[in-house]
C-alpha positions as CSV (number, residue, x, y, z in Angstrom):
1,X,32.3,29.8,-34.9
2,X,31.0,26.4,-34.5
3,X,33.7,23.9,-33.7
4,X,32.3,21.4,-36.1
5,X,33.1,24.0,-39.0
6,X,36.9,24.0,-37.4
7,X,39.8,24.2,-39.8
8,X,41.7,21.2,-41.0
9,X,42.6,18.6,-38.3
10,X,45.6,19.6,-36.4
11,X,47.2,16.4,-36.4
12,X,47.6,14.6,-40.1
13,X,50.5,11.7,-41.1
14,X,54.0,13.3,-42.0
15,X,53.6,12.2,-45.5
16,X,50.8,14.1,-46.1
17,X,51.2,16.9,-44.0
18,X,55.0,17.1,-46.2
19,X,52.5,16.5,-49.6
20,X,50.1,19.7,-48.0
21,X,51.2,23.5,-48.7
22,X,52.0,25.3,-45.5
23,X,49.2,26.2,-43.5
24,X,47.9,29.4,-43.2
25,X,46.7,30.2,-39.9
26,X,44.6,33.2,-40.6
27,X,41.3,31.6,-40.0
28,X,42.6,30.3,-36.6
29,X,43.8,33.5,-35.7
30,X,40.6,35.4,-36.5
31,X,38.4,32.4,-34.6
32,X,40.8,33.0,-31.0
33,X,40.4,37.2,-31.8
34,X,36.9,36.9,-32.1
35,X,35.6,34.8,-29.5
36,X,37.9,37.1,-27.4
37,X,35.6,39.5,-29.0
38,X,32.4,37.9,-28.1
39,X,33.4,37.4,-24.5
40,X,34.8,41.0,-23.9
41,X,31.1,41.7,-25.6
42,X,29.3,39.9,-22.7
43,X,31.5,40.8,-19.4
44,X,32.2,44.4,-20.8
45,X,28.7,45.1,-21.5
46,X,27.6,45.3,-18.2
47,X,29.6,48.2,-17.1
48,X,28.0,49.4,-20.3
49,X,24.7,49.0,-19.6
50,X,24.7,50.5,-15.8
51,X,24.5,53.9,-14.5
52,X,27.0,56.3,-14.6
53,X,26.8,55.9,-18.4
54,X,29.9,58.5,-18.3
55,X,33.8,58.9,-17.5
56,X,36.9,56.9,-18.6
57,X,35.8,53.5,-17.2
58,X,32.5,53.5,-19.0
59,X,34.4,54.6,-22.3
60,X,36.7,52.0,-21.9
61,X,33.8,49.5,-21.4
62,X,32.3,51.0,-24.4
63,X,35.8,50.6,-26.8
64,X,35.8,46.9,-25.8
65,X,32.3,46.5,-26.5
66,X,31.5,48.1,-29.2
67,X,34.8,47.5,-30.6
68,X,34.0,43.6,-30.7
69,X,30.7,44.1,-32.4
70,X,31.9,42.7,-35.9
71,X,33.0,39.3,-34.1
72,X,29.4,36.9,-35.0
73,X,29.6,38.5,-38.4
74,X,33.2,36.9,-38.5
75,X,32.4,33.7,-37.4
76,X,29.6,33.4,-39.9
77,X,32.3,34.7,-42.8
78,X,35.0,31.8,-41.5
79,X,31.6,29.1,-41.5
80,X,31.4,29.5,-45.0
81,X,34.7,30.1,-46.0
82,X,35.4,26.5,-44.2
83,X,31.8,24.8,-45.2
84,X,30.8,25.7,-48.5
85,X,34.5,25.1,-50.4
86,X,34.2,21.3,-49.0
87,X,33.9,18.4,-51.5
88,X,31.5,16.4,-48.9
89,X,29.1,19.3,-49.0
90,X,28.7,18.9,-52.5
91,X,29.4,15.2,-53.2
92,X,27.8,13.5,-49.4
93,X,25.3,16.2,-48.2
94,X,23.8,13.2,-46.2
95,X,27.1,12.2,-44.3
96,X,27.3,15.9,-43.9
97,X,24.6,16.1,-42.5
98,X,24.8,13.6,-39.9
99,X,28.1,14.5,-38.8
100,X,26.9,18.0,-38.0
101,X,23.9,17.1,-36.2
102,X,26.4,14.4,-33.7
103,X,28.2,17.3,-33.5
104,X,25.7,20.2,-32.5
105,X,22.0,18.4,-31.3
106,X,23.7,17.1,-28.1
107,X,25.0,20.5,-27.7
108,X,22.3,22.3,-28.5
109,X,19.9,19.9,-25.7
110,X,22.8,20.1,-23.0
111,X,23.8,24.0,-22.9
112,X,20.2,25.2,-23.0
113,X,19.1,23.0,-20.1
114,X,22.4,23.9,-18.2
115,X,21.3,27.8,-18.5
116,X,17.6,27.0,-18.0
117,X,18.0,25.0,-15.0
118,X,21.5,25.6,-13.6
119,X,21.6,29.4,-14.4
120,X,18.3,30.4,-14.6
121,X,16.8,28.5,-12.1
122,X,19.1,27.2,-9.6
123,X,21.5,30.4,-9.4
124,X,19.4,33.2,-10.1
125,X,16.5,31.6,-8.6
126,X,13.7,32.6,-11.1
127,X,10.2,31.4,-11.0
128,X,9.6,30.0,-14.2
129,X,6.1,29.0,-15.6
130,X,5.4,26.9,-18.5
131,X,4.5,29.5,-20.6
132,X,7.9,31.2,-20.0
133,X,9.9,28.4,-20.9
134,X,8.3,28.0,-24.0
135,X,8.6,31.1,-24.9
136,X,12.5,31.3,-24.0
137,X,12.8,28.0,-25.9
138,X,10.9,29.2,-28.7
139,X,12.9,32.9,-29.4
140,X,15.7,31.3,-28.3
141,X,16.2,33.5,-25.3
142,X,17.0,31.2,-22.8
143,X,20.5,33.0,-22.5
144,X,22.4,35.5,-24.2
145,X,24.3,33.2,-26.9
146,X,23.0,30.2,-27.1
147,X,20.6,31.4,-30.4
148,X,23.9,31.1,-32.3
149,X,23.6,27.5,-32.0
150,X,20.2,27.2,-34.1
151,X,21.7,30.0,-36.4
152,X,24.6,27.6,-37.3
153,X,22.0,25.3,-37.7
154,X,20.2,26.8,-40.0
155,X,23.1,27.6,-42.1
156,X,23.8,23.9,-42.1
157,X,21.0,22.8,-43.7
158,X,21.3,25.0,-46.3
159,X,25.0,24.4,-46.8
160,X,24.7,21.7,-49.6
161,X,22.7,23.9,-51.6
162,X,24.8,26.9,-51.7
163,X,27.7,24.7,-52.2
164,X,26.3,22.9,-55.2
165,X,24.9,26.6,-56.9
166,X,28.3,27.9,-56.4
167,X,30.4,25.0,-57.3
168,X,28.4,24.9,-60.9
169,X,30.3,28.3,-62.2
170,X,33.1,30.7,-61.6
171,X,33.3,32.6,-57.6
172,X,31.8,35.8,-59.6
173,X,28.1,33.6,-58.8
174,X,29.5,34.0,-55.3
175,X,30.3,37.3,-55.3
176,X,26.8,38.2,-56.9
177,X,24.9,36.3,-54.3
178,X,26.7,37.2,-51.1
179,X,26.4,41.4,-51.8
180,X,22.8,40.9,-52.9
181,X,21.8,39.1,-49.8
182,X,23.9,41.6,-47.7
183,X,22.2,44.4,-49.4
184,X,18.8,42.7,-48.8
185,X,19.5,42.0,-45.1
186,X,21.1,45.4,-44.1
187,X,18.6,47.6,-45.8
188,X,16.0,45.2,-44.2
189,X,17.0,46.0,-41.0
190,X,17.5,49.4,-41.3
191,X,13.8,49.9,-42.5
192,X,12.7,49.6,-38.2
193,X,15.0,52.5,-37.5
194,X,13.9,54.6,-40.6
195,X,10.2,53.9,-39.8
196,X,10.4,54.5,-35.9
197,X,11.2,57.9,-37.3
198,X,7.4,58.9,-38.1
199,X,6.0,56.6,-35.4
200,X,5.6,53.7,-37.1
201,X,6.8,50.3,-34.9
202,X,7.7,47.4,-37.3
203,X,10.2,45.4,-35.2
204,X,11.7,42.1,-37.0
205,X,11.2,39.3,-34.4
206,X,13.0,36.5,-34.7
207,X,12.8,32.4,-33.7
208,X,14.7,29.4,-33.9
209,X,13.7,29.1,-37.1
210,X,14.5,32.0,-38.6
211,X,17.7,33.2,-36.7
212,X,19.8,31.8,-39.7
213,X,17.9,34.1,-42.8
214,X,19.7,37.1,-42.0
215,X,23.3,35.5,-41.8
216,X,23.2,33.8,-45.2
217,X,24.8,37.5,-46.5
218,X,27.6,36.5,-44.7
219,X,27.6,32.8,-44.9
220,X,28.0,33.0,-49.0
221,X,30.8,36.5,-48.4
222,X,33.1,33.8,-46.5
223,X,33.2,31.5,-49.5
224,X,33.2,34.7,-52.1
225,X,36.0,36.2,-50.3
226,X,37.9,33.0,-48.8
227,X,40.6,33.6,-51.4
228,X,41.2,37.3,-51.3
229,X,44.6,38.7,-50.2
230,X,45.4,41.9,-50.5
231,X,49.1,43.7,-50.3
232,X,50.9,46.9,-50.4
233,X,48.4,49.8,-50.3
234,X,44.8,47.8,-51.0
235,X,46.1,46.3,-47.7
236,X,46.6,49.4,-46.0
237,X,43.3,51.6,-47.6
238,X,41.1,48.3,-46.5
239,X,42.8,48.2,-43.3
240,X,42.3,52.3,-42.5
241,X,38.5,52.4,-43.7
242,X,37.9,49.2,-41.3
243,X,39.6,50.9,-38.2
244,X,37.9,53.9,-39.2
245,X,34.6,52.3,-39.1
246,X,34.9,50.5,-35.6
247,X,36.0,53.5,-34.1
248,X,32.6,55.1,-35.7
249,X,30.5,52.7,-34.5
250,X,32.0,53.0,-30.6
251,X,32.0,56.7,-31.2
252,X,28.3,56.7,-32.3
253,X,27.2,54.6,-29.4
254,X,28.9,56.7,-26.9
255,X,27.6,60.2,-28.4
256,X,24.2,58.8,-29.0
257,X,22.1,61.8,-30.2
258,X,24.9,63.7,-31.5
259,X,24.1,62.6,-34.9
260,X,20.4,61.1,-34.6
261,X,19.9,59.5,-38.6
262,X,23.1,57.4,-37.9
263,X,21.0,55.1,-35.5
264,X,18.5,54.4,-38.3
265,X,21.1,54.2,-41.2
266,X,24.1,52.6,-39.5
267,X,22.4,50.8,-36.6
268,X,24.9,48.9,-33.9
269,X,23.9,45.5,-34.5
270,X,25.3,42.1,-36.5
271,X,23.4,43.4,-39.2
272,X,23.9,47.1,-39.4
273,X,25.5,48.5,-42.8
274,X,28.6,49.8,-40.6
275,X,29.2,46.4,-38.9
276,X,28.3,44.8,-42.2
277,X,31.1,46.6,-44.2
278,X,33.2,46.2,-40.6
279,X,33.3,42.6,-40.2
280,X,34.1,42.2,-44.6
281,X,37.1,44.4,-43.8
282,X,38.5,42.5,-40.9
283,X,37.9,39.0,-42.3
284,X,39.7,40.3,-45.7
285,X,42.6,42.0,-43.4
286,X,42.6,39.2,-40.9
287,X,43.3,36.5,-43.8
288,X,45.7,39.1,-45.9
289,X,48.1,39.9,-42.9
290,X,48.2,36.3,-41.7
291,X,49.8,35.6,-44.9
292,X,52.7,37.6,-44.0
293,X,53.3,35.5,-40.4
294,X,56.2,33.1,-40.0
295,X,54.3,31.0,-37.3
296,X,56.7,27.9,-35.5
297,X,55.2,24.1,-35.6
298,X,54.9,24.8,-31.8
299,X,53.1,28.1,-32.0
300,X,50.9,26.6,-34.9
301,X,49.8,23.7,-33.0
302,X,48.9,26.1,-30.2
303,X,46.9,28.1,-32.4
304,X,44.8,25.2,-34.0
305,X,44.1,24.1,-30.5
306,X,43.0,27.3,-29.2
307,X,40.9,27.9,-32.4
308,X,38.9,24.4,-32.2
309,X,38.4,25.4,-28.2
310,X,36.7,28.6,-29.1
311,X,33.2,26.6,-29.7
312,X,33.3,25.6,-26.1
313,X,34.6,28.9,-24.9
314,X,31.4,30.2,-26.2
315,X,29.3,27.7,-24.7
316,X,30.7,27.9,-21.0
317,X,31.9,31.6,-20.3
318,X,28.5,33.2,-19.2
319,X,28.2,30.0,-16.7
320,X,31.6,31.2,-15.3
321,X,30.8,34.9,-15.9
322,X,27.7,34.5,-14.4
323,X,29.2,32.5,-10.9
324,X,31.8,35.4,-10.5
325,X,29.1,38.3,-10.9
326,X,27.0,36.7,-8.5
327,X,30.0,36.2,-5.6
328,X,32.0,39.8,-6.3
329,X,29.8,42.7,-5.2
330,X,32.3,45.0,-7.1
331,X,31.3,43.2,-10.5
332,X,27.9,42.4,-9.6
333,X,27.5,46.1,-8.7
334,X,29.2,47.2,-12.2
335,X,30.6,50.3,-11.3
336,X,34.3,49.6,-11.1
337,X,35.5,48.7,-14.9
338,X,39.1,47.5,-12.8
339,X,37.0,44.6,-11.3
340,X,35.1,44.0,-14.6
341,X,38.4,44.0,-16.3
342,X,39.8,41.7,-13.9
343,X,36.4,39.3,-14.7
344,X,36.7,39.5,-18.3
345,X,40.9,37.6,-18.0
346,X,39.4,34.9,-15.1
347,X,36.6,34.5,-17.6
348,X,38.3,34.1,-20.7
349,X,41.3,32.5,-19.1
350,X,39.1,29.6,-17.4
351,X,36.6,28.9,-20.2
352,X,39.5,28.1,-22.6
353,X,41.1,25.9,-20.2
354,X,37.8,24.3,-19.3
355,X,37.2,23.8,-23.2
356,X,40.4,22.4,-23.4
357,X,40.4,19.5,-21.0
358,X,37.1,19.0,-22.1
359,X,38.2,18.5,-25.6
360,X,40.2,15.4,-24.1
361,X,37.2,13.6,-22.4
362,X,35.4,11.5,-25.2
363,X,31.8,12.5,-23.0
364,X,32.1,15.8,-22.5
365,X,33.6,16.7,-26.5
366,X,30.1,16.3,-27.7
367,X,28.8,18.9,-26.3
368,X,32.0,21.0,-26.0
């Protein structure tokens, strides 16, 4: 998701852009979809989370949750797909390197103290001790997304090294690693659930340091699979059995119970086996449909400049989410799913026009 893993530059010399086969925008597309995704996630979610857990606004809440919950999957599959198939990975890991951290450090420092001290503090009003601030530091907790940032991180630093490993042979080395480190991670993560069934408590805590582990799976899938494009029915099975499995997962979270082992074996989370085989199928669709698309130079430069926004969009939306809960006692109150609806467009709508102009100031672009 990170804007520093963006797609090529929108903006090239007419020479080369003539000498350069026609873009495909499937990458963009699938970067504006998802951090749709991951914003209907956060303003959705609380009509999902508050009482009457019940009736056709809480469902609805619930299909545009749960429906997203593939999206940081996806943004992890495009990352690699973007980072690990670069010739600076491989050839100038130190120039990568320092071009990522410019990119994501001041980021990192300036978001967390704007939801520590402008969200946290100054509009919530919280009472924070040492200890606690630490401690949100350290789990990277200090609000709901910003752990992404030391996950991309984390997946930096290794970049160079899966990029060389895979560069030595053919993409079946690729293809080996990603579904053995998906295997690894999902069945890891299911062992809690499986466990909790004879009373045994064996969460998986995680930190800044280790928020990246569980993502590599999908880090080396976007690379394996960056090339894949399916047609006629492939298309259309893949495309069925991916549909199929969002709808399970927003079925299983509403009917909770219904089916009990399904919590343990198919968990709702990034790294659930569901999810897992979810966010696969909509990055291979996502990229094999986009092929099809006859997009305008207009409409194309649009897309590229909505794409690189979404980094910022995901930085700045709870701050704007967060100033309309607190001033609209029908959203604060999350009953009506009308008014939450109605928070989710000004919240998407502003954050990408914030991200926008910021992405014109040469201050604020570092940390946008």
């Amino acid at each position: 998701m990170s804007h520093a893993a963006s797609a090529a530059e929108s903006t090239v010399p007419a020479a080369a852009d003539q000498a350069r086969p026609a873009r495909n925008y499937g990458l963009d597309i699938l970067r504006i979809v998802s951090i749709c995704g991951v914003v209907a996630i956060h303003v959705f979610g609380l009509r999902v989370g508050a009482e009457p857990k019940a009736g056709r606004g809480w469902w609805a809440a619930v299909v545009l949750d749960i429906g997203f919950i593939w999206v940081v999957p996806v943004f992890v599959l495009i990352s690699g797909a973007l980072l690990l198939g670069s010739r600076q990975v491989v050839e100038a890991p130190a120039a990568f390197y320092r071009k990522r951290a410019a990119r994501l450090l001041p980021a990192l420092v300036f978001w967390n103290a704007v939801y520590l001290v402008g969200v946290r503090i100054w509009m919530r009003h919280e009472d924070l001790s040492t200890a606690r601030v630490l401690q949100l530091l350290y789990d990277s907790s200090v609000f709901t997304q910003l752990y992404f940032i030391w996950l991309i991180l984390g997946l930096y630093a290794i970049a160079p090294l899966l990029a060389t490993f895979f560069a030595a042979k053919d993409n079946r080395r690729a293809v080996v690693t990603a579904c053995s480190l998906l295997a690894v991670t999902v069945l890891a993560f299911m062992m809690p659930g499986i466990l909790g069934h004879f009373d045994v408590s064996r969460p998986i805590p995680m930190n800044i340091f280790t928020y990246w582990m569980p993502y590599v799976g999908y880090f080396a899938a976007g690379y394996a699979l960056r090339k894949v494009r399916l047609k006629g029915l492939p298309l259309v099975v893949v495309s069925v059995v991916t549909a199929a499995l969002i709808a399970f997962s927003i079925w299983q979270y509403g009917s909770r119970g219904t089916l009990p082992w399904t919590n343990s074996l198919l968990s709702i989370s990034y790294l659930g086996a569901g999810v897992a085989a979810a966010a696969i199928g909509v990055f291979v669709v996502g990229l094999s449909a986009s092929v099809f698309l006859k997009i305008p130079h207009w409409a194309g430069v649009l897309l590229v400049a909505l794409s690189n926004a979404s980094f910022g969009v995901f930085l700045v939306h709870l701050v704007i989410f967060e100033v309309i809960r607190l001033n609209v006692p029908a959203v604060h109150g999350a009953k009506s799913f009308p008014a939450i609806a109605a928070a989710y467009v000004a919240t998407l709508a502003a954050s990408f026009i914030i991200s926008l102009l910021a992405s014109k100031v040469p201050l604020l672009r570092r940390v946008f």
